[in-house]
N, C-alpha and C positions, 0 to 999 in steps of 0.2 A: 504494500500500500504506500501510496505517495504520500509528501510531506502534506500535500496540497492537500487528500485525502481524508487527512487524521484529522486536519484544522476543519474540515466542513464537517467531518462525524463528529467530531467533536462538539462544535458549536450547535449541533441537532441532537444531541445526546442530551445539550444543558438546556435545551426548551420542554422536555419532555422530566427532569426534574422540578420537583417538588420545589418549594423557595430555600427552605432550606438546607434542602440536599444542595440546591445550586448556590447559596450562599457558601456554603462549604466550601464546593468544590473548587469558588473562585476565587477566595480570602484564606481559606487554611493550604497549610502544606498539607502532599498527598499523606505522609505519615499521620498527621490528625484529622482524615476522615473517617468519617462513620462508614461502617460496613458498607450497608446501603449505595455510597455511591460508587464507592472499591469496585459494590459486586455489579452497576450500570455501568462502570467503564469497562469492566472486562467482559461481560455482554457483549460489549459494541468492538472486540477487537482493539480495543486501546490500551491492553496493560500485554505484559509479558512478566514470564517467571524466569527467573534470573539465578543462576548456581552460585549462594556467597559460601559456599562449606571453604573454612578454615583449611588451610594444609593440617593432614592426619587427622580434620576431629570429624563432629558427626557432621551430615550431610544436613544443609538446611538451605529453604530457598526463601528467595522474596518475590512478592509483586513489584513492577516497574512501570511507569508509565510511560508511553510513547513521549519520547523528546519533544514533537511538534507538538502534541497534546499540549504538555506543558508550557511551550511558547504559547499556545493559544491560550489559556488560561493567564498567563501574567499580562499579555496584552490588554483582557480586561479589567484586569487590576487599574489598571491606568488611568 
C-alpha cells in the first residue's frame, strides 16, 4: 500500500470513529490508546506487528503503526 494510500485510509478510518476514539487517536501517542482504536487501525490495515524479542530472551512483539498513518495524524495536530 502506498504512502498516499494509508493517509486517505487513514483519514476515512477517523470519520467513522466515535469523538472520542478520534480525539484519541489525534492528540495521544499510539502507546496511550484505548484498545478500541488499536483494534480500528489494525482492521483497516494500518498497524503491523513488529519482532522487538531481546537477543536470547523471550520472544515478544509489538503493534506498529504505518509511518504515513502517523504523518497523517500529526498533521492534524496542527
Amino acid at each position: 500500500m502506498s504512502d498516499v494510500d494509508v493517509v486517505r485510509r487513514t483519514r476515512a478510518l477517523l470519520e467513522t470513529l466515535s469523538e472520542r476514539e478520534r480525539s484519541a487517536a489525534v492528540n495521544r501517542l499510539p502507546d496511550d490508546w484505548p484498545e478500541g482504536v488499536w483494534r480500528a487501525f489494525r482492521e483497516a490495515g494500518l498497524c503491523e506487528t513488529v519482532d522487538i524479542t531481546p537477543p536470547g530472551g523471550e520472544p515478544r512483539t509489538r503493534q506498529r503503526l504505518h509511518p504515513a498513518a502517523l504523518a497523517a495524524l500529526a498533521e492534524l495536530r496542527r
